[in-house]
C-alpha positions in Angstrom: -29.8 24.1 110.0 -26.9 23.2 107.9 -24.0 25.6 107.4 -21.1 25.9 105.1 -18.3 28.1 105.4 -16.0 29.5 102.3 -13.8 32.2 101.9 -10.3 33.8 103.0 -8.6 31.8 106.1 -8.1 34.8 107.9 -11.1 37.5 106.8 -10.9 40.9 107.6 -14.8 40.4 107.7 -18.2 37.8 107.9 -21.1 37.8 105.9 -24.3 35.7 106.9 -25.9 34.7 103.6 -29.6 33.4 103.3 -31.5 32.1 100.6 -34.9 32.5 99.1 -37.5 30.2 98.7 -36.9 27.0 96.8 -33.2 27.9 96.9 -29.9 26.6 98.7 -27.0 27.6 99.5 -25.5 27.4 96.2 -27.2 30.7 94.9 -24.1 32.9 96.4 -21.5 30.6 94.1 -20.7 33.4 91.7 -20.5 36.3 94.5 -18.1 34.4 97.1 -16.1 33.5 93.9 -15.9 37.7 93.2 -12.0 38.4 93.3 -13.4 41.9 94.7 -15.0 40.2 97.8 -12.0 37.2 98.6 -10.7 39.4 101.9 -14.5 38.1 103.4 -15.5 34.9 105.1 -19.2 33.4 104.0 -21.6 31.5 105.8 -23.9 30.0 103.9 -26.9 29.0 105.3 -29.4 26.1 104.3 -33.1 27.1 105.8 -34.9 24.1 106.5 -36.5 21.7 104.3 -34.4 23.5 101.5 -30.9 22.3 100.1 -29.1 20.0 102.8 -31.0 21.1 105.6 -34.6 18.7 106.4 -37.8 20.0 107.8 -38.3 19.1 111.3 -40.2 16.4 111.8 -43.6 18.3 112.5 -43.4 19.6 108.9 -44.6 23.4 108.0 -46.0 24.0 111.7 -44.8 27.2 112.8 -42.5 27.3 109.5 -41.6 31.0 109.8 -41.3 31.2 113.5 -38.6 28.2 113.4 -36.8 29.9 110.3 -36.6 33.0 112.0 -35.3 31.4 115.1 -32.7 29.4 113.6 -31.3 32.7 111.6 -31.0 34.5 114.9 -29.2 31.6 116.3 -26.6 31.8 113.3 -26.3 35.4 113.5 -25.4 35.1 117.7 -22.7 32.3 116.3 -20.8 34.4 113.7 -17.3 35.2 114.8 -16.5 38.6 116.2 -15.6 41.6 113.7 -17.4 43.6 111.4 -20.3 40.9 110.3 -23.0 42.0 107.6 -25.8 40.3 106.6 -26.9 38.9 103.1 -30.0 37.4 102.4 -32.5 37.4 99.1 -36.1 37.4 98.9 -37.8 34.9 101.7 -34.2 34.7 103.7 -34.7 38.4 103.6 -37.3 38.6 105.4 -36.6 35.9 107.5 -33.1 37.8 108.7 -35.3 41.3 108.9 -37.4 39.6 111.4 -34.4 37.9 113.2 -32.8 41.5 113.8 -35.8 43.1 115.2 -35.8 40.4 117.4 -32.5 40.7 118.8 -33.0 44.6 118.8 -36.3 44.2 121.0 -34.3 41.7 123.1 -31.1 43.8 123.4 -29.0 40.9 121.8 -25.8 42.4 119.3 -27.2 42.1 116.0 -24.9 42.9 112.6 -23.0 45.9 111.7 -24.7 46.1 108.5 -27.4 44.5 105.6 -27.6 43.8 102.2 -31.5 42.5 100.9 -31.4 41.6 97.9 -35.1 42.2 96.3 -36.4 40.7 100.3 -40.0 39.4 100.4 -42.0 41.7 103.3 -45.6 41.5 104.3 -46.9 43.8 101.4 -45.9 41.5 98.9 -48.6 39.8 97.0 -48.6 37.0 94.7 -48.5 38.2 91.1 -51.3 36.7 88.7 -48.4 34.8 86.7 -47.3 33.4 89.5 -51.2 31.7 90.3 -51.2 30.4 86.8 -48.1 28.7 87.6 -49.1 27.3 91.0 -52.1 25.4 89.1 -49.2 24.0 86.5 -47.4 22.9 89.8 -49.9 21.3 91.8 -50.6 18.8 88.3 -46.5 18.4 88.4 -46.6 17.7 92.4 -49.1 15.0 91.4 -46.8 13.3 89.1 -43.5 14.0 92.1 -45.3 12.2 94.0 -43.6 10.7 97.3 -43.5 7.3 95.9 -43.5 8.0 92.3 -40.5 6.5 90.6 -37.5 8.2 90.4 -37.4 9.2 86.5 -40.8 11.1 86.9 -39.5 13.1 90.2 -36.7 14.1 88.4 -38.7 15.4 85.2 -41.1 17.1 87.2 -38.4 18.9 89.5 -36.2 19.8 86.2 -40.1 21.3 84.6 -40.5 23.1 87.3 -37.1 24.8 87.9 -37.4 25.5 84.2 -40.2 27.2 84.8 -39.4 29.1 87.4 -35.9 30.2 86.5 -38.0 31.5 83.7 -39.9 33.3 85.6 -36.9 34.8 88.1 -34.1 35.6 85.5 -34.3 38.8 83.5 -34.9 38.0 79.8 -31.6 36.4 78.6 -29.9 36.1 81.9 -28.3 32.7 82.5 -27.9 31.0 85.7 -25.2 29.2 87.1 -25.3 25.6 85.9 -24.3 24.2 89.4 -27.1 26.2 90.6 -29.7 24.9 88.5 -28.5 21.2 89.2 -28.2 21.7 92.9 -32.2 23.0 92.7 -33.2 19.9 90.4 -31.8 17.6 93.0 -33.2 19.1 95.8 -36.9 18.9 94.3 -36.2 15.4 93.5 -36.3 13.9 96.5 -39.1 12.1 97.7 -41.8 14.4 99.2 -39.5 17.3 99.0 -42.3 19.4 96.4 -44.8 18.8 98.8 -42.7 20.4 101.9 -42.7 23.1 99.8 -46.3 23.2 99.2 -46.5 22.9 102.7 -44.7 26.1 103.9 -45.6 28.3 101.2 -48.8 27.8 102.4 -48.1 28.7 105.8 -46.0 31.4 104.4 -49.6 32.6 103.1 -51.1 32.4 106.0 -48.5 34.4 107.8 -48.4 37.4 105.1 -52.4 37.3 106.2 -51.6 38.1 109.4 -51.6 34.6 111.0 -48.7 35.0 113.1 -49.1 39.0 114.3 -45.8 38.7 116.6 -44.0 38.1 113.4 -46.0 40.6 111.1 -45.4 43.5 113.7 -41.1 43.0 113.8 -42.0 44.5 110.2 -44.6 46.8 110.9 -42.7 48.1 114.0 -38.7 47.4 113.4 -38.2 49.0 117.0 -34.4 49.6 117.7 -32.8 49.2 114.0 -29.9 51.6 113.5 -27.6 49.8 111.7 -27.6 50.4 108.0 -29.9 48.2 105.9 -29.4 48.3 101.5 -32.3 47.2 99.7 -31.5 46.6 96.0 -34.0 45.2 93.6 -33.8 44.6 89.7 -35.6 46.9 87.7 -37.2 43.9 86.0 -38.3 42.2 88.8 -41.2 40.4 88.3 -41.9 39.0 92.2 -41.2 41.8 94.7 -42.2 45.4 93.5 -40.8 48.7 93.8 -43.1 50.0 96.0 -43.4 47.4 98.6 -39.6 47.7 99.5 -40.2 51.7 99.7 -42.2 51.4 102.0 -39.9 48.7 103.9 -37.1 51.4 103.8 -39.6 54.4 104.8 -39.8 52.3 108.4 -36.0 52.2 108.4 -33.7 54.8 110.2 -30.8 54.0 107.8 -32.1 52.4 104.6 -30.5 53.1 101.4 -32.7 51.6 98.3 -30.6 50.4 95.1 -32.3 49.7 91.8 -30.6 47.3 89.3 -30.9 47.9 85.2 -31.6 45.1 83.4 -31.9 42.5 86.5 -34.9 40.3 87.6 -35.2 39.0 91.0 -32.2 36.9 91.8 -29.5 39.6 91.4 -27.1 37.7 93.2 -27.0 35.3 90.3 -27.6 37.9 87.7 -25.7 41.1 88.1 -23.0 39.2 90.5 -20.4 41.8 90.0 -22.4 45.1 91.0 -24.0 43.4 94.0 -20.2 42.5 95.4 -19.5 46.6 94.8 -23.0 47.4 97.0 -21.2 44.8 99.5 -17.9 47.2 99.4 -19.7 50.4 99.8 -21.6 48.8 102.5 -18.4 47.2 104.3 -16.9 51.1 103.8 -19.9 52.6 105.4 -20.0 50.2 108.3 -15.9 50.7 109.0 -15.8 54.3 108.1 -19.1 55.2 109.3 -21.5 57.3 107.5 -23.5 60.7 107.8 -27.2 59.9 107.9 -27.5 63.0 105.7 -26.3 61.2 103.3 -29.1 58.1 103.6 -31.8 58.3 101.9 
């Protein structure tokens, strides 16, 4: 799994960051470019078959058990200190897991978390976001593997149109680097069916295909450290409820709503996320009273 590293030479603290689906590292430019965060160190990760990282070799076999895996291993890597964890939608749940893993195993985990609107096994696919699958498929069709290059490149910029669309809150704008780094990604040959691939074994898993994995979030044995769930208020992917009852399992969750944010908040309301990263860097130095958790 491919990992780049930016921030201060000598940080005062780490911060793990992982994506969502269809996404690369790239999606934390503006927040480890926040002149309120530049005393941190990032490490941003590339899950496979997204950004510069490939998919193994047998595909979406397995998909979420390897993700998880290979989070866990770059959690054990980061350098001692305090060390948080960032991660939105899919890499949110895919660090969730990773952590109840090391918990149940014993194995030092982070000092604290930060998901940003995570998927869990509660969420379920909206009707807009059916409609849109059907428009993918007939643009996979056209991206074919061996279709020319021209007609890979429309389809992937259609459908990050689309689904930026989708994402942003209703006149948010996202990062122009961003959006090209996601074009080019979706270009490549056979890259939109990879991602057919796994979110169809990501299906199968919030079905309860995999129950190992599906029980780390039923049963988050051993979690003590504190865990911040913030999701926009307009939010059109992961709902309100679904993440309540995510933090209702917790022993130290604090749930943050965002005005006027959709469901990439670390594109979209950069600037209030890096303050929930303070607060939670404070709470993790200071400590905390639980009393005060909610």
């Amino acid at each position: 799994m491919q990992l780049r590293i930016v921030g201060a030479e000598r940080p005062s603290w780490q911060a793990l960051c992982v994506h969502g689906f269809g996404d690369n590292h790239r999606t934390w430019n503006g927040l480890t470019q926040s002149p309120s965060l530049r005393d941190g160190r990032f490490h941003l990760v590339d899950l496979p078959g997204f950004g510069e990282t490939p998919l193994p070799p047998d595909g979406a076999f397995h998909y979420s058990r390897r993700a998880v895996e290979e989070v866990g291993r770059a959690i054990a890597e980061l350098p001692s200190g305090v060390r948080l964890g960032i991660a939105h939608s899919l890499g949110g749940a895919y660090l969730f897991a990773a952590l109840a893993q090391a918990a149940r195993a014993g194995r030092p985990g982070l000092d604290g978390v930060l998901l940003l609107a995570p998927a869990t096994p509660w969420t379920r696919e909206p009707p807009f976001l059916r409609f849109t699958h059907g428009n993918l498929a007939r643009l996979a069709r056209r991206a074919a593997r061996h279709a020319p290059a021209a007609v890979r490149q429309h389809a992937a910029r259609s459908i990050v149109r689309v689904a930026l669309r989708l994402a942003l809150a209703p006149g948010r704008r996202a990062d122009p680097l961003w959006i090209e780094a996601l074009t080019a990604t979706l270009a490549r040959p056979g890259t939109l069916g990879d991602w057919i691939a796994i979110a169809r074994e990501l299906e199968r898993l919030l079905r309860g295909a995999d129950p190992n994995l599906r029980d780390l979030f039923l049963q988050p044995t051993g979690l003590e450290l504190p865990i911040w769930i913030a999701r926009g208020e307009l939010d059109r992917v992961i709902g309100a409820r679904e993440l309540k009852r995510l933090g209702d399992g917790l022993i130290r969750a604090r749930l943050h709503a965002l005005t006027g944010v959709g469901h990439c908040p670390q594109a979209e309301a950069i600037e209030p996320v890096a303050e929930l990263v303070l607060q939670l860097l404070a709470q993790c130095t200071n400590g905390v009273s639980r009393d005060d958790e909610v």
